[in-house]
VEXROMI-910863 format. One record per residue (C-alpha): residue in three letters; chain; residue number from 1; x, y, z. Coordinates in Angstrom, 2 decimals, always signed. Example, Ala and Ser with C-alpha at 12.3 -4.5 7.8 and 13.67 -1.06 7.14 Angstrom:
<sites>
SITE   resn   chain   resi        px        py        pz
SITE    ALA       A      1    +12.30     -4.50     +7.80
SITE    SER       A      2    +13.67     -1.06     +7.14
</sites>
This chain:
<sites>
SITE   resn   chain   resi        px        py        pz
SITE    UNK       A      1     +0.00     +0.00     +0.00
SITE    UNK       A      2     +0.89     +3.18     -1.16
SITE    UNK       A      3     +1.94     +6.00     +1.65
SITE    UNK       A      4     +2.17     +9.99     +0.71
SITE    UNK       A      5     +5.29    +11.35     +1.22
SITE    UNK       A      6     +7.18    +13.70     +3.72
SITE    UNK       A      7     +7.98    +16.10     +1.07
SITE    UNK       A      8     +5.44    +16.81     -1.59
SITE    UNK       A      9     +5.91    +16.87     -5.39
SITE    UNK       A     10     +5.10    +20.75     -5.41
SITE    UNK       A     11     +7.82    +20.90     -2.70
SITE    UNK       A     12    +10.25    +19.64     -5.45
SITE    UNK       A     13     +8.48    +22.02     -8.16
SITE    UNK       A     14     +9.28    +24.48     -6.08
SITE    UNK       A     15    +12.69    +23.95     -4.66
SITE    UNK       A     16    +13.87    +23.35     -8.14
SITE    UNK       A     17    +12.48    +26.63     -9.65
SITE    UNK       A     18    +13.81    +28.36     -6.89
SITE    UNK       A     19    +17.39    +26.98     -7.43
SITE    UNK       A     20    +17.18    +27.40    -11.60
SITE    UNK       A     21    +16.45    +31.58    -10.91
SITE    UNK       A     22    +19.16    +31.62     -8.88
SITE    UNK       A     23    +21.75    +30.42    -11.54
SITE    UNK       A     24    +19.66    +31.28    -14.66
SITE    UNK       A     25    +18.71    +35.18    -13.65
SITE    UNK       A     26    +22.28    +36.23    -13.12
SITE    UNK       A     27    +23.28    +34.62    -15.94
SITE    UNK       A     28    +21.00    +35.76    -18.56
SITE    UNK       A     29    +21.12    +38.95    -17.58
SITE    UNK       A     30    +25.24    +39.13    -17.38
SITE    UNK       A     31    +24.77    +38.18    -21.59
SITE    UNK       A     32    +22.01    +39.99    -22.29
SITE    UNK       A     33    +24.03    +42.97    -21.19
SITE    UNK       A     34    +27.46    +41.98    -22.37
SITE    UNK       A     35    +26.13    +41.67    -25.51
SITE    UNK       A     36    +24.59    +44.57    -25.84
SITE    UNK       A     37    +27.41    +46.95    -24.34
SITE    UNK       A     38    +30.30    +45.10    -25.66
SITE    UNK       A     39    +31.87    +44.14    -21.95
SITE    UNK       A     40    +34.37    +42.28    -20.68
SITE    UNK       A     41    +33.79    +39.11    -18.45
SITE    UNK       A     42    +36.89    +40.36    -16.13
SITE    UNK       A     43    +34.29    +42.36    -13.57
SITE    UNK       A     44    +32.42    +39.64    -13.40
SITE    UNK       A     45    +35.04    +37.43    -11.75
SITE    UNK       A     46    +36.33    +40.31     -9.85
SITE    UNK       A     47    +32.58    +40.17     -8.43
SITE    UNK       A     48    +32.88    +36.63     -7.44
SITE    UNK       A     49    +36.49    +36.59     -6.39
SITE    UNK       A     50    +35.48    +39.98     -3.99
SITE    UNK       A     51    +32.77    +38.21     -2.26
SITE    UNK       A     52    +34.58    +35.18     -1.63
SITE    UNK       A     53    +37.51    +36.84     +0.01
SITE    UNK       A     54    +35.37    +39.52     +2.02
SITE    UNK       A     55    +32.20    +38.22     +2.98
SITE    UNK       A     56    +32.82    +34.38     +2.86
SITE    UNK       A     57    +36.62    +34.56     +4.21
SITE    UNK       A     58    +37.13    +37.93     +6.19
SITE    UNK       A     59    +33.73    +37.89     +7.70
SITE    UNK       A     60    +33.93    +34.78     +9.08
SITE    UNK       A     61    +36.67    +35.84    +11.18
SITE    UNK       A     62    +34.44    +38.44    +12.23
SITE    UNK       A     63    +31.45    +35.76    +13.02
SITE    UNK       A     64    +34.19    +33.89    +15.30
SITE    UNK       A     65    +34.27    +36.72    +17.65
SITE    UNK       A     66    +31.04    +37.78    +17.70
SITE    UNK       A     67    +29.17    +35.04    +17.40
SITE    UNK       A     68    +31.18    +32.38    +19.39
SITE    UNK       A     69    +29.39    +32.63    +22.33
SITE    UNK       A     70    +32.54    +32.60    +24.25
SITE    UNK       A     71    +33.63    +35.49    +25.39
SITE    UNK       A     72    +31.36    +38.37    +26.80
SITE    UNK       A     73    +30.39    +40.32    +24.01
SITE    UNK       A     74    +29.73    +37.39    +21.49
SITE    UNK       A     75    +27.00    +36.40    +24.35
SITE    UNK       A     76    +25.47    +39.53    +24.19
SITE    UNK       A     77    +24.85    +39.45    +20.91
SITE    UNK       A     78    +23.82    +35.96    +21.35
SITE    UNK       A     79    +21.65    +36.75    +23.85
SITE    UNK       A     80    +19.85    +39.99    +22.11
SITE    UNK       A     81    +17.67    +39.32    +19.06
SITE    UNK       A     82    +18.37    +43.21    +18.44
SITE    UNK       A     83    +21.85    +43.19    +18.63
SITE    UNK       A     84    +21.93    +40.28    +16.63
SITE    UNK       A     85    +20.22    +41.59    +13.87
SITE    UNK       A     86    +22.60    +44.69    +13.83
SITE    UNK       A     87    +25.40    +43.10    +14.43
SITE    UNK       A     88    +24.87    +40.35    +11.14
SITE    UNK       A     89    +23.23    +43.13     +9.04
SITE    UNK       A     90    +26.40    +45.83     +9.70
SITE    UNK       A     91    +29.03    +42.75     +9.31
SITE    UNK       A     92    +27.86    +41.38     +5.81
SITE    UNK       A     93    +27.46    +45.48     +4.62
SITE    UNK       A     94    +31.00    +46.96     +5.84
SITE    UNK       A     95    +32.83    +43.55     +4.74
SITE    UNK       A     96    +31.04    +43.61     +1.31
SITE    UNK       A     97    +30.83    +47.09     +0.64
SITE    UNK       A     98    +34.31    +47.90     +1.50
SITE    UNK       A     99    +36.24    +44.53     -0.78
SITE    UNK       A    100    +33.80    +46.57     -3.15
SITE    UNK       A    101    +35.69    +49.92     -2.64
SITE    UNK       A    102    +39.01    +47.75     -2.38
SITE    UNK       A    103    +38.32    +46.31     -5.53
SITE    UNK       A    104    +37.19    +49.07     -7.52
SITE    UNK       A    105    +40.05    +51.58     -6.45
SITE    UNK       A    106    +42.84    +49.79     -6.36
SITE    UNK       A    107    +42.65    +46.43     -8.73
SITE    UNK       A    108    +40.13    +47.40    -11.76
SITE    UNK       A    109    +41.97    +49.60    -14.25
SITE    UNK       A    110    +39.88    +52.06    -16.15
SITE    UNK       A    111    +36.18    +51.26    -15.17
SITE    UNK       A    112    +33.76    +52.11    -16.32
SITE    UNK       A    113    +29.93    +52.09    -15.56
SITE    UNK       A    114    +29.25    +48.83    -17.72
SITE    UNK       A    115    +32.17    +47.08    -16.18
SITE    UNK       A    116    +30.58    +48.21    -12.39
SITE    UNK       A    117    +27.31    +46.43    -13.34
SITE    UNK       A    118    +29.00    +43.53    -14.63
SITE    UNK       A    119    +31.01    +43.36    -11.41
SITE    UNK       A    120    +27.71    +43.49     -9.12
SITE    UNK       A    121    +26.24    +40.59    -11.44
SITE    UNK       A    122    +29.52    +38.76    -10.04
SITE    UNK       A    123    +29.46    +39.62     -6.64
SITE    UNK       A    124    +25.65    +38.69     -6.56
SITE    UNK       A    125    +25.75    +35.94     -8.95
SITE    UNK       A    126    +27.95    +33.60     -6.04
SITE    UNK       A    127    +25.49    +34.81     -3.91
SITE    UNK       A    128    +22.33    +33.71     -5.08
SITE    UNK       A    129    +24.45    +30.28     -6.10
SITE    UNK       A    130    +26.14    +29.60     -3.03
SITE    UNK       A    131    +23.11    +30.48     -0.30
SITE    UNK       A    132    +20.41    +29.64     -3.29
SITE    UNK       A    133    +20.99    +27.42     -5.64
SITE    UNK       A    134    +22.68    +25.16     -3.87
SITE    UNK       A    135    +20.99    +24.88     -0.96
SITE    UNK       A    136    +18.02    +24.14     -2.80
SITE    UNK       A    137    +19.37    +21.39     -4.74
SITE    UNK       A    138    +20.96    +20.20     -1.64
SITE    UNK       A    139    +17.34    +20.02     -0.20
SITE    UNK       A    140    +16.18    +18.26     -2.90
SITE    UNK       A    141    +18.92    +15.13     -2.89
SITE    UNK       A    142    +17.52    +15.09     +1.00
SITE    UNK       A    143    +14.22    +15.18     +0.73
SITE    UNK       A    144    +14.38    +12.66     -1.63
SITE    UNK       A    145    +16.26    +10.48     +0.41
SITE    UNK       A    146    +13.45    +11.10     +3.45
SITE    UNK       A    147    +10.77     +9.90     +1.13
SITE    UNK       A    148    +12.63     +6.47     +0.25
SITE    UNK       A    149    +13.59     +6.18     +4.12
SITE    UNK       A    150     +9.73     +7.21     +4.59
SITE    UNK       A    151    +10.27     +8.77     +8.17
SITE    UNK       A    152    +12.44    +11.80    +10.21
SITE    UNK       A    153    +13.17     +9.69    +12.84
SITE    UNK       A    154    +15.04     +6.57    +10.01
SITE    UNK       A    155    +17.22     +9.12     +8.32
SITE    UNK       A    156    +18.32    +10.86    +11.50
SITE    UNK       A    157    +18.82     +8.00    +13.08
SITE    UNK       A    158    +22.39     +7.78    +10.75
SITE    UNK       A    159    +23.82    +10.78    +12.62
SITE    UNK       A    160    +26.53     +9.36    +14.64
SITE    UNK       A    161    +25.86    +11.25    +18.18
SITE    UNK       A    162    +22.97    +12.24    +19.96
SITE    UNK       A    163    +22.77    +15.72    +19.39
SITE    UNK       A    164    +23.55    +15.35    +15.90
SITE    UNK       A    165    +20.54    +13.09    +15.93
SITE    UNK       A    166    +18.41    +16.16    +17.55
SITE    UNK       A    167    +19.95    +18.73    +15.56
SITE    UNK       A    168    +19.24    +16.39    +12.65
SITE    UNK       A    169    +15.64    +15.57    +13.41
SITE    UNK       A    170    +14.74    +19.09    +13.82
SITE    UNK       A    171    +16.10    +20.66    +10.74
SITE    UNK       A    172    +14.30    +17.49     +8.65
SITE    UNK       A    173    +10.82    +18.42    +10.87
SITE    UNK       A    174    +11.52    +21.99     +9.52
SITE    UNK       A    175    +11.77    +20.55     +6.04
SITE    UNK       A    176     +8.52    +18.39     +6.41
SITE    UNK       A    177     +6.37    +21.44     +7.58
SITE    UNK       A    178     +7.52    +23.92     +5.16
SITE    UNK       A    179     +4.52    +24.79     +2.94
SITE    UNK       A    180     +5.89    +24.62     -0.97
SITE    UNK       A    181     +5.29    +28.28     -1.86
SITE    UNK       A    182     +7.68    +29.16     +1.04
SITE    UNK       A    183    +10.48    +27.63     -0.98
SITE    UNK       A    184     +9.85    +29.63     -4.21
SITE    UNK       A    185     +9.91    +32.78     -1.28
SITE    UNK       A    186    +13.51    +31.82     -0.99
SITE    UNK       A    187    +14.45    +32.08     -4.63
SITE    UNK       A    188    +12.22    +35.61     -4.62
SITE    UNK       A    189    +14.59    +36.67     -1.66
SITE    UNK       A    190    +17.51    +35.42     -3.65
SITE    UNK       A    191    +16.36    +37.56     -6.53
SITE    UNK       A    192    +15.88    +40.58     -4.37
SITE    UNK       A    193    +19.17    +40.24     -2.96
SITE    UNK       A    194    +20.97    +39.84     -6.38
SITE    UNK       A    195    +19.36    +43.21     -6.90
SITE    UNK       A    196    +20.46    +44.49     -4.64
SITE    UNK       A    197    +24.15    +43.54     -5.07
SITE    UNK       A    198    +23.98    +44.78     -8.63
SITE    UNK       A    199    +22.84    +48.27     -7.11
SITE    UNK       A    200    +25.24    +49.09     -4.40
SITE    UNK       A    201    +28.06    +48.21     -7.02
SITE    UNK       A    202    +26.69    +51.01     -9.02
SITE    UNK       A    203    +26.88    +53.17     -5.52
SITE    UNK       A    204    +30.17    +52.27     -4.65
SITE    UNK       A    205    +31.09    +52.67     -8.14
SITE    UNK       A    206    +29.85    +56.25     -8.18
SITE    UNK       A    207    +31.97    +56.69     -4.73
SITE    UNK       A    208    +34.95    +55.88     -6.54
SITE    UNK       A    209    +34.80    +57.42     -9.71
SITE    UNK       A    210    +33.29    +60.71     -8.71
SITE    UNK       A    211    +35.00    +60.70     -5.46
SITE    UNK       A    212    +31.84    +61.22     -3.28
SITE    UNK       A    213    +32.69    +58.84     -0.69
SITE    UNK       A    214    +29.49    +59.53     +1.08
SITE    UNK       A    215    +27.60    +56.99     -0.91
SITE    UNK       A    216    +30.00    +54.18     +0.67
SITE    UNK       A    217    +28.55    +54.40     +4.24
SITE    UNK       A    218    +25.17    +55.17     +2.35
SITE    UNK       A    219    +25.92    +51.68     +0.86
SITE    UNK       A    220    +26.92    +50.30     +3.64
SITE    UNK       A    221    +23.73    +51.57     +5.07
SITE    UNK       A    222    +21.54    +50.65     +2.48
SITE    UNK       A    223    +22.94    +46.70     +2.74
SITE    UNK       A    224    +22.49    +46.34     +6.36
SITE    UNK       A    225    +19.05    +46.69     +6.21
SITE    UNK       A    226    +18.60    +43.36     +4.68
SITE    UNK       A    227    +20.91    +41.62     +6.74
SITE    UNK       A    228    +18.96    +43.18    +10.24
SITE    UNK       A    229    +16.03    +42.85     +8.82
SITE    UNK       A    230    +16.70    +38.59     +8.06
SITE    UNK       A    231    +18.16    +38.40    +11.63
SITE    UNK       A    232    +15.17    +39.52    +13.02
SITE    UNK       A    233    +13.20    +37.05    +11.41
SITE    UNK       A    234    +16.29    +33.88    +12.21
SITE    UNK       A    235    +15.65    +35.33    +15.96
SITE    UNK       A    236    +12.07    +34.86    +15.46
SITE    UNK       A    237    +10.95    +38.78    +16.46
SITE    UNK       A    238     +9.32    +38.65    +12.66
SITE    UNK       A    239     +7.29    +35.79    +12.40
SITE    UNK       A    240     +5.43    +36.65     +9.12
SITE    UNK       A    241     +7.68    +34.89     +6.23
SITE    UNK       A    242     +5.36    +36.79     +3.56
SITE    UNK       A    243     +6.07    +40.06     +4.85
SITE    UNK       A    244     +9.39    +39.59     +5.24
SITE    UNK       A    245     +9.97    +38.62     +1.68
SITE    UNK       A    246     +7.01    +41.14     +0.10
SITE    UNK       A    247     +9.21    +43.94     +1.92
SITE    UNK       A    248    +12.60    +43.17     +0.84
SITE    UNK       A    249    +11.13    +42.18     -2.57
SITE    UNK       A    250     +9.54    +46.13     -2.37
SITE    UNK       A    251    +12.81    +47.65     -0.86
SITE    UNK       A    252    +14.95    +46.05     -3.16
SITE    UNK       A    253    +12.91    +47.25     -6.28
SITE    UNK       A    254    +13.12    +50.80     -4.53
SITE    UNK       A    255    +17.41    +50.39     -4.07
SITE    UNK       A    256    +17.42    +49.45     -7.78
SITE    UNK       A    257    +15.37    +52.47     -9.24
SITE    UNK       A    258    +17.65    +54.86     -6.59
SITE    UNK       A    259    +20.72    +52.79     -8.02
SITE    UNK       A    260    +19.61    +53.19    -11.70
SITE    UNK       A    261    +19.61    +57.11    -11.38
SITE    UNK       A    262    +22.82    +57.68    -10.08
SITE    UNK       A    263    +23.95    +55.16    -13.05
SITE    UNK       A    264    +22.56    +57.55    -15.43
SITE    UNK       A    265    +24.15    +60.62    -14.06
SITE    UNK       A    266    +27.04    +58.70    -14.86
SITE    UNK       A    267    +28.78    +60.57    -17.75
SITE    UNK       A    268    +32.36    +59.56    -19.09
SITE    UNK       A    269    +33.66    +62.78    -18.50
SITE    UNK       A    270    +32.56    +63.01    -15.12
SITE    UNK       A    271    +35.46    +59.73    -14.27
</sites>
């Protein structure tokens, strides 16, 4: 007799959509516009190369301070959904926003607006991959190993310790109860986030060309947002998934039309 399974074929639907935007809306966009502008592909491995060594590398350091839990001030932080939330939201925007600066100033040679966007396709492009895409697919290879195994408790039961049994079962529960339109949420987050990315190049670009270095705390600003306003939801003081993603879908839109003005005020002569 037949049973229904843990994860539902929507779920799947779902997770894999969410997983194909994150690889295929970077990527169509970074030809579309390469194509059309006649760009190089060097800022767009700058991008990638800048977010691995700042916000995967350097900020990780960071995260072993302040997020230990072992010394006094990592257990504040711990302890305070508030300071939690500022704390992750300032670290990912001063890391990322300043290897942007870094990279901009000092290691791209003559660049130009084109090449800025091209580098925020990058630096959001192994974004959206790395915390989208595969996550997602990494969901799917386990949720379709829960449906053959056909229960939590017979694929947790594999973890070798007791709290990795716990730790295990509650992340698969998490899995189970997740409704399938929350997983297409993800890859609408992802997408908002990519925009974002793509934007605050254009800001810092604008710092560095015309010298206005206002616009890299404004960046810097503008990024933390997102990361407090995540943290607050990881911390559980926003409960409401849909209003989480409907406003960062709403800010992001409302970064990108700011960012696309300054990118038209952009003239050659002005850099």
């Amino acid at each position: 007799m037949s049973t229904t399974p843990l994860i539902s074929q929507m779920a799947f639907i779902c997770m894999g959509i969410a997983g194909i935007l994150c690889i295929a809306v970077p990527l169509v966009l970074l030809f579309s516009f390469k194509s059309r502008f006649q760009v190089k592909m060097q800022p767009f491995f700058f991008g990638i190369i800048t977010f691995v060594i700042f916000a995967m590398t350097l900020e990780s350091f960071a995260h072993e301070f302040f997020l230990s839990g072992t010394n006094s001030i990592s257990r504040a932080v711990l302890a305070s959904p508030f300071l939690y939330a500022l704390y992750g939201g300032l670290a990912a925007g001063i890391f990322e926003e300043i290897g942007r600066y870094f990279c901009m100033n000092f290691l791209m040679k003559n660049i130009r607006k084109e090449d800025a966007f091209v580098y925020g396709i990058g630096h959001g492009c192994v974004e959206a991959v790395l915390v989208g895409a595969f996550v997602m697919f990494q969901n799917i290879i386990v949720a379709m190993a829960l449906n053959k195994l056909g229960s939590i408790e017979n694929y947790a039961n594999q973890a070798q310790t007791a709290e990795e049994v716990q730790s295990l079962t509650g992340s698969l529960t998490a899995m189970v109860n997740t409704p399938s339109a929350e997983y297409l949420l993800a890859g609408v987050e992802r997408m908002a986030a990519f925009a974002i990315q793509v934007s605050l190049s254009i800001l810092i670009f604008k710092a560095v060309s015309r010298k206005k270095y206002a616009y890299i705390p404004l960046a810097i600003l503008l990024h933390a947002v997102v990361g407090f306003a995540i943290g607050l939801y990881q911390m559980k003081v926003i409960t409401n998934i849909y209003l989480l993603e409907g406003g960062l879908a709403i800010y992001a839109a409302a970064v990108a039309v700011f960012a696309y003005r300054q990118y038209q005020s952009l003239k050659y002569d002005d850099y």
